[in-house]
N, CA, C and O atoms as a MOPAC input file, in Angstrom:
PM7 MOZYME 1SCF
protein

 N    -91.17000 1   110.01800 1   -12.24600 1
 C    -92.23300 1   110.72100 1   -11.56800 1
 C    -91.62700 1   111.85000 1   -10.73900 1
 O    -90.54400 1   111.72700 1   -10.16500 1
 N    -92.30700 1   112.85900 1   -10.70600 1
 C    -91.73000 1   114.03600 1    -9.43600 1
 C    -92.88500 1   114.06000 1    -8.38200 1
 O    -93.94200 1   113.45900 1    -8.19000 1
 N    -92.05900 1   115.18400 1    -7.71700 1
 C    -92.71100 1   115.03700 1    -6.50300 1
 C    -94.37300 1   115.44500 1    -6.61800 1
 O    -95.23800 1   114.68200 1    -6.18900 1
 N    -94.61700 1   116.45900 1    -7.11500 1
 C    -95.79100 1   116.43200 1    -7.81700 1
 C    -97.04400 1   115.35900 1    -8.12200 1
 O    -98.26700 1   115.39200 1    -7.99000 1
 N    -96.20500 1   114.53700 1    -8.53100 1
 C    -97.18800 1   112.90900 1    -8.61900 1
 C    -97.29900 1   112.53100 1    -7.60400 1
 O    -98.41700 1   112.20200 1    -7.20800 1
 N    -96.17400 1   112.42900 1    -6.78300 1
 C    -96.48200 1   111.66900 1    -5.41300 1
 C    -97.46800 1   112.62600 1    -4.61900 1
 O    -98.41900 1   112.05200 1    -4.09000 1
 N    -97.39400 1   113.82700 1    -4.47900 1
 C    -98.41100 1   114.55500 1    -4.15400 1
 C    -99.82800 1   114.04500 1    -4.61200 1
 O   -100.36600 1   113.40800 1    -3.70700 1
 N   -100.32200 1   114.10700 1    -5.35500 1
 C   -101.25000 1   113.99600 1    -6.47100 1
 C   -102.07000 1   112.36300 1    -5.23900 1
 O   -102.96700 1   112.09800 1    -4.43800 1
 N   -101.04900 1   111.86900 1    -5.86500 1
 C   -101.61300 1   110.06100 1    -5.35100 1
 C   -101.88400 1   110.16200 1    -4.13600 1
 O   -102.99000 1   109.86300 1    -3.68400 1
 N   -100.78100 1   110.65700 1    -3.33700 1
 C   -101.32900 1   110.23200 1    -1.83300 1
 C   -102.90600 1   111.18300 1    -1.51200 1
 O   -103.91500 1   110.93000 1    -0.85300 1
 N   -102.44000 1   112.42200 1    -2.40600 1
 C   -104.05200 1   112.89000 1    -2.14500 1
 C   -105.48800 1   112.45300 1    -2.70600 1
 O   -106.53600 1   113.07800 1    -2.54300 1
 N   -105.38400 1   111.71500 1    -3.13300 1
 C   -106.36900 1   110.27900 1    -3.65000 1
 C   -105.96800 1   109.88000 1    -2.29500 1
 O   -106.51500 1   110.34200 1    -1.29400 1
 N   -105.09300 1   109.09500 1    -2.26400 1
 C   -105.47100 1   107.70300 1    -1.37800 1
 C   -106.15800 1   108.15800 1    -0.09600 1
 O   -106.69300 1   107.33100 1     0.64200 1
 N   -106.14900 1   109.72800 1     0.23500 1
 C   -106.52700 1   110.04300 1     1.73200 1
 C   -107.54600 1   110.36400 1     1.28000 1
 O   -108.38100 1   110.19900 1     2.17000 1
 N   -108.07000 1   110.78800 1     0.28300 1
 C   -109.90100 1   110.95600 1    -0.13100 1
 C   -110.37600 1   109.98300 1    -0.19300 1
 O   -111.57300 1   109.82800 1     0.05000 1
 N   -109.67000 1   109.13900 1    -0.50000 1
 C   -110.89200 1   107.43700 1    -0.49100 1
 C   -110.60200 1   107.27300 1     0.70100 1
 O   -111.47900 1   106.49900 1     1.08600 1
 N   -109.94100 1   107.49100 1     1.55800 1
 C   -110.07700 1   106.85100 1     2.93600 1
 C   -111.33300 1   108.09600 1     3.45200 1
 O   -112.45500 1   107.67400 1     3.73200 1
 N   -111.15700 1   109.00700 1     3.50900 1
 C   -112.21700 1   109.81600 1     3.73500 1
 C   -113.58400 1   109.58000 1     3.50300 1
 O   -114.53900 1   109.86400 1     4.22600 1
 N   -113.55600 1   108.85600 1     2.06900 1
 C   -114.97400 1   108.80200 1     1.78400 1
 C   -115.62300 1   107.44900 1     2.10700 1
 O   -116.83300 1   107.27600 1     1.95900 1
 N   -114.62500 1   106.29900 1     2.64000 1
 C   -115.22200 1   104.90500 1     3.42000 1
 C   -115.22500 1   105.08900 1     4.98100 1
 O   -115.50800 1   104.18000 1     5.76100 1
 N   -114.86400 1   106.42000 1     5.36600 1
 C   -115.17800 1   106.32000 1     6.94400 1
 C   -116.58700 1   106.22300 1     7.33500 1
 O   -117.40300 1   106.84500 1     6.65500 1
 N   -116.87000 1   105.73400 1     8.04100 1
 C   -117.79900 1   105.18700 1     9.21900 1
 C   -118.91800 1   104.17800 1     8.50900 1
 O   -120.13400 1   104.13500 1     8.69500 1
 N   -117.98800 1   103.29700 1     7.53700 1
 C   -118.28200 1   102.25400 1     6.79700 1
 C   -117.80800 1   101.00300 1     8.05400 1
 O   -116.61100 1   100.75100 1     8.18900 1
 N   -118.70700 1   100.38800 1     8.79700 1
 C   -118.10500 1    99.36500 1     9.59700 1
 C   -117.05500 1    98.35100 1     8.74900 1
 O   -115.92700 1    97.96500 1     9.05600 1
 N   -117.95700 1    98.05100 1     7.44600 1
 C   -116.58200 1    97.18000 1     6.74400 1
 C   -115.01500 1    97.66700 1     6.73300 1
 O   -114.78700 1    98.73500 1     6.16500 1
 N   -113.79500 1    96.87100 1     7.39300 1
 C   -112.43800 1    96.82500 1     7.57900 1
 C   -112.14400 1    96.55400 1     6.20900 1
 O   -110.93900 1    96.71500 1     6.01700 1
 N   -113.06900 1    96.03200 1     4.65600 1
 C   -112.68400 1    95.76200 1     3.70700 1
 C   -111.70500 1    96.78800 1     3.14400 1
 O   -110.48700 1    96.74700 1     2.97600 1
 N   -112.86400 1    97.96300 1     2.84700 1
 C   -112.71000 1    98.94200 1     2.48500 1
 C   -111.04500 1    99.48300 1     2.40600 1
 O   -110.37400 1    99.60500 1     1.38100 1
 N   -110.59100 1    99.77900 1     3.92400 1
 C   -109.27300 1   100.11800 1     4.48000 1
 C   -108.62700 1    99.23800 1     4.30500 1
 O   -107.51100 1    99.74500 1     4.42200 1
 N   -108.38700 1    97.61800 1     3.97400 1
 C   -107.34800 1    96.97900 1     3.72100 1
 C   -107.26900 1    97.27800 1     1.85100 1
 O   -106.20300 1    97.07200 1     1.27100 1
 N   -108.16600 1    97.63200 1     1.29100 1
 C   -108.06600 1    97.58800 1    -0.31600 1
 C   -107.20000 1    98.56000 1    -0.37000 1
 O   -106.07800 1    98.43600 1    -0.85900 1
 N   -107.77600 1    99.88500 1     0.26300 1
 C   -106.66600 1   101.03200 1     0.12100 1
 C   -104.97900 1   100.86500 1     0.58500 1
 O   -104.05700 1   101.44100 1     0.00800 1
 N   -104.84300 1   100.02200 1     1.65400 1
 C   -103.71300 1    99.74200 1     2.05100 1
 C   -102.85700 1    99.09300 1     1.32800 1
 O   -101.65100 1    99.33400 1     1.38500 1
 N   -103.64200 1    97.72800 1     0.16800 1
 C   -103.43700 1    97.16700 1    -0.35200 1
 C   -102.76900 1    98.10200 1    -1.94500 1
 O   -101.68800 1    97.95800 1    -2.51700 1
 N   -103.56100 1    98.73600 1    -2.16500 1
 C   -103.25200 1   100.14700 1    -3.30000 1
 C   -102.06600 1   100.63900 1    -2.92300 1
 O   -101.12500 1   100.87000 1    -3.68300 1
 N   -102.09300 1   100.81400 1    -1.70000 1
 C   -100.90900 1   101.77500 1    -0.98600 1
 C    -99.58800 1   101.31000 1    -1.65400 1
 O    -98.86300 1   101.72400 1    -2.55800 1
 N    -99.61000 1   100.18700 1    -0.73800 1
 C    -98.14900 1    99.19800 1    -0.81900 1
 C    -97.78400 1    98.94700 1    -2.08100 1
 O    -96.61300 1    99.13500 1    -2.41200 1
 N    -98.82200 1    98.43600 1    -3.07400 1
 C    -98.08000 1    98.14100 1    -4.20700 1
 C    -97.41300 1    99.48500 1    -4.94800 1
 O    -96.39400 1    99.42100 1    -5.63600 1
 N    -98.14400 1   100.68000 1    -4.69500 1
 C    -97.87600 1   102.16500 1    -5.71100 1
 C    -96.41500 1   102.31900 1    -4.55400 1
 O    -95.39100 1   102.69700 1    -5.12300 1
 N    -96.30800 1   102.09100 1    -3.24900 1
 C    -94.96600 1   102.21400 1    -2.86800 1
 C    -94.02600 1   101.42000 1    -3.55300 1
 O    -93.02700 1   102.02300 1    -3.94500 1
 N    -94.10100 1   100.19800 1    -3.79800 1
 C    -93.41000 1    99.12700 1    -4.52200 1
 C    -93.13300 1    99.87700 1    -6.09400 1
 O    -92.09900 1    99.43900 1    -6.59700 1
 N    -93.68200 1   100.67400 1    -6.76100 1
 C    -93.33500 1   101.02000 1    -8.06400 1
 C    -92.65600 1   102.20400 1    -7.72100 1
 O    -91.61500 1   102.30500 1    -8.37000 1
 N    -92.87900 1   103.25900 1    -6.84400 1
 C    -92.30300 1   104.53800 1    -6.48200 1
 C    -90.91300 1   103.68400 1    -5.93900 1
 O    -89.84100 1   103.88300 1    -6.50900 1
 N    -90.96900 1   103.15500 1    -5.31200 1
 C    -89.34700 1   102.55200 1    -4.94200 1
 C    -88.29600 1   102.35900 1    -6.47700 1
 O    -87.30900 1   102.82400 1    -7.04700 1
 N    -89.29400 1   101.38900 1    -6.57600 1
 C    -88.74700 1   101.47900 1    -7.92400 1
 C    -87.78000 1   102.56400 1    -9.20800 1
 O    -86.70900 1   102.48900 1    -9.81100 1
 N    -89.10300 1   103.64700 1    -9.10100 1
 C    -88.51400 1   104.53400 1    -9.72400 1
 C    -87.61200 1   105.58600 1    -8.87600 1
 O    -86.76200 1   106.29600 1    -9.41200 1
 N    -87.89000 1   105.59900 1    -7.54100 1
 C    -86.45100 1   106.39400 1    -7.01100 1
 C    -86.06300 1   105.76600 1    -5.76500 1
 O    -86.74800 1   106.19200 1    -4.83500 1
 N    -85.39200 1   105.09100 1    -5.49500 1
 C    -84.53600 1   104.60100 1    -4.51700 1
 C    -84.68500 1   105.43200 1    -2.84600 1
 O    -84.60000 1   105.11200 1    -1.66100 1
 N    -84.91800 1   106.48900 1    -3.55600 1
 C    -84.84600 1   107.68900 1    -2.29900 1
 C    -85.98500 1   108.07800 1    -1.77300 1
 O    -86.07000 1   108.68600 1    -0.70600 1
 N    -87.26200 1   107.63900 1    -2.74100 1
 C    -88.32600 1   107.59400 1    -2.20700 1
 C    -87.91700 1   107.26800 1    -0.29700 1
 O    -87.19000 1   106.57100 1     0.41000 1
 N    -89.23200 1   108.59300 1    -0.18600 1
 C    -89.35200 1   108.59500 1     1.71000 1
 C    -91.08200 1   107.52400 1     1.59100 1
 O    -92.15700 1   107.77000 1     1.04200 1
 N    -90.51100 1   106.18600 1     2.51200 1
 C    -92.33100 1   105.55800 1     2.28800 1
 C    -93.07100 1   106.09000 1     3.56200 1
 O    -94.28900 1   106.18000 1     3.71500 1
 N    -91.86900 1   106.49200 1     4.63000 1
 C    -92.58000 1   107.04400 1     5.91800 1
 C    -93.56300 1   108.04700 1     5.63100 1
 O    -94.77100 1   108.01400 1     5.86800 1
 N    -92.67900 1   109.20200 1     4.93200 1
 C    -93.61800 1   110.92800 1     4.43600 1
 C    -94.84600 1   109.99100 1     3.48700 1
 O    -95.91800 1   110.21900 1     4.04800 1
 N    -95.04900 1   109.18700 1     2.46700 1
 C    -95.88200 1   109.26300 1     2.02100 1
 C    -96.51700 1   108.32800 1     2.67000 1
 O    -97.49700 1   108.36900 1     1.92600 1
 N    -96.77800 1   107.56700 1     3.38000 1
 C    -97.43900 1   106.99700 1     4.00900 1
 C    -98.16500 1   107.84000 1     4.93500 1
 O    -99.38000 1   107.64500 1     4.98000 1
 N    -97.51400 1   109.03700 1     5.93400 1
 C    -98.20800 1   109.52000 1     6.32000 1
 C    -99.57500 1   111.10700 1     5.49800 1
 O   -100.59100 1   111.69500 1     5.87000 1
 N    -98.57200 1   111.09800 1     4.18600 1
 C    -99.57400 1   112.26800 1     3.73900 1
 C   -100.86500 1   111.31700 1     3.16800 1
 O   -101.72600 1   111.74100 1     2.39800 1
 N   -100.81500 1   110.14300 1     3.63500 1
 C   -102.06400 1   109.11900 1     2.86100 1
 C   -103.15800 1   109.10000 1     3.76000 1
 O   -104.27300 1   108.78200 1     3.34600 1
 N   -102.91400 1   109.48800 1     5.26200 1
 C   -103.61300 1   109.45000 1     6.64900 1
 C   -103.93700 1   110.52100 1     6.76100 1
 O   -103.30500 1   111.55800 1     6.56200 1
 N   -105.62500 1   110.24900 1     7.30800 1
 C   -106.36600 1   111.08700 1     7.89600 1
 C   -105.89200 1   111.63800 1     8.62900 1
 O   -104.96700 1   111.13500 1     9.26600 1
 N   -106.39000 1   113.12000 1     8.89400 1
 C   -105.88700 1   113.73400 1    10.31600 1
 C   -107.10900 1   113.76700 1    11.15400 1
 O   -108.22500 1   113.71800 1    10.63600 1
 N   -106.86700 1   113.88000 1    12.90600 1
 C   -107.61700 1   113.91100 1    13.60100 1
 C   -108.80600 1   114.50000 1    13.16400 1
 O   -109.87800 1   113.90500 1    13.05100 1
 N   -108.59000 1   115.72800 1    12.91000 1
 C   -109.74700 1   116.99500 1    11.80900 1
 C   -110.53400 1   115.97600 1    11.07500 1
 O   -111.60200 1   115.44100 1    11.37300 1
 N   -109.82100 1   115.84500 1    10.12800 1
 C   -110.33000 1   114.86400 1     8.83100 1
 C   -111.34900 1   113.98100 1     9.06800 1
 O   -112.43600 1   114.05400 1     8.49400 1
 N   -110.93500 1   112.77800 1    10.24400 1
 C   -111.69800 1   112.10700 1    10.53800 1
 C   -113.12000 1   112.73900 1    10.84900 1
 O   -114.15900 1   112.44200 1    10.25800 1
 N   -112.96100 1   113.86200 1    12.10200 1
 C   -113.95400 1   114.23800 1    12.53800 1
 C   -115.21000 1   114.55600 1    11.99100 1
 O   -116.35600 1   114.30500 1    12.36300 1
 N   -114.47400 1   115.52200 1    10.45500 1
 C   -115.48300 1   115.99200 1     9.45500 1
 C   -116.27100 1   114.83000 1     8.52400 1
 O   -117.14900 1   115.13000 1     7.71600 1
 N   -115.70100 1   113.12900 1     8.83200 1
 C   -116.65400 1   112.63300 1     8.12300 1
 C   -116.99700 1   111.66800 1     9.08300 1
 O   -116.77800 1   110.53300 1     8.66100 1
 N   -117.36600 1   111.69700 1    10.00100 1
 C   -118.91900 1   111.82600 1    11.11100 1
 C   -120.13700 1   112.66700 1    10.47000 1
 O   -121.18500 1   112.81200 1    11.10000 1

């Protein structure tokens, strides 16, 4: 995979978090988390050097972000 993909995914994973905000269900956000971890577990996989910090954070809303889905 290149970096490209990892791009790609985490920008999914921060649109579905986008689109379950101000869903009271906590389900929602543990499924995605749950998505998260395992696609980190295969990206490890394929590069050792994988950063899980950077993509973990390009997976998070930003303050902005949140705001706009109020």
């Amino acid at each position: 995979m290149t970096k490209k993909h990892f791009i790609q995914i985490a920008r999914i994973l921060k649109n579905q978090r986008l689109a379950i905000q101000g869903i009271e269900d906590n389900q929602f956000e543990n499924l995605i988390s749950n998505i998260e971890n395992q696609l980190i577990s295969v990206f490890v996989d394929d590069n050792p050097r994988f950063d899980i910090t950077r993509f973990r954070q390009a997976t998070q809303l930003t303050e902005e972000e949140r705001k706009l889905a109020i």
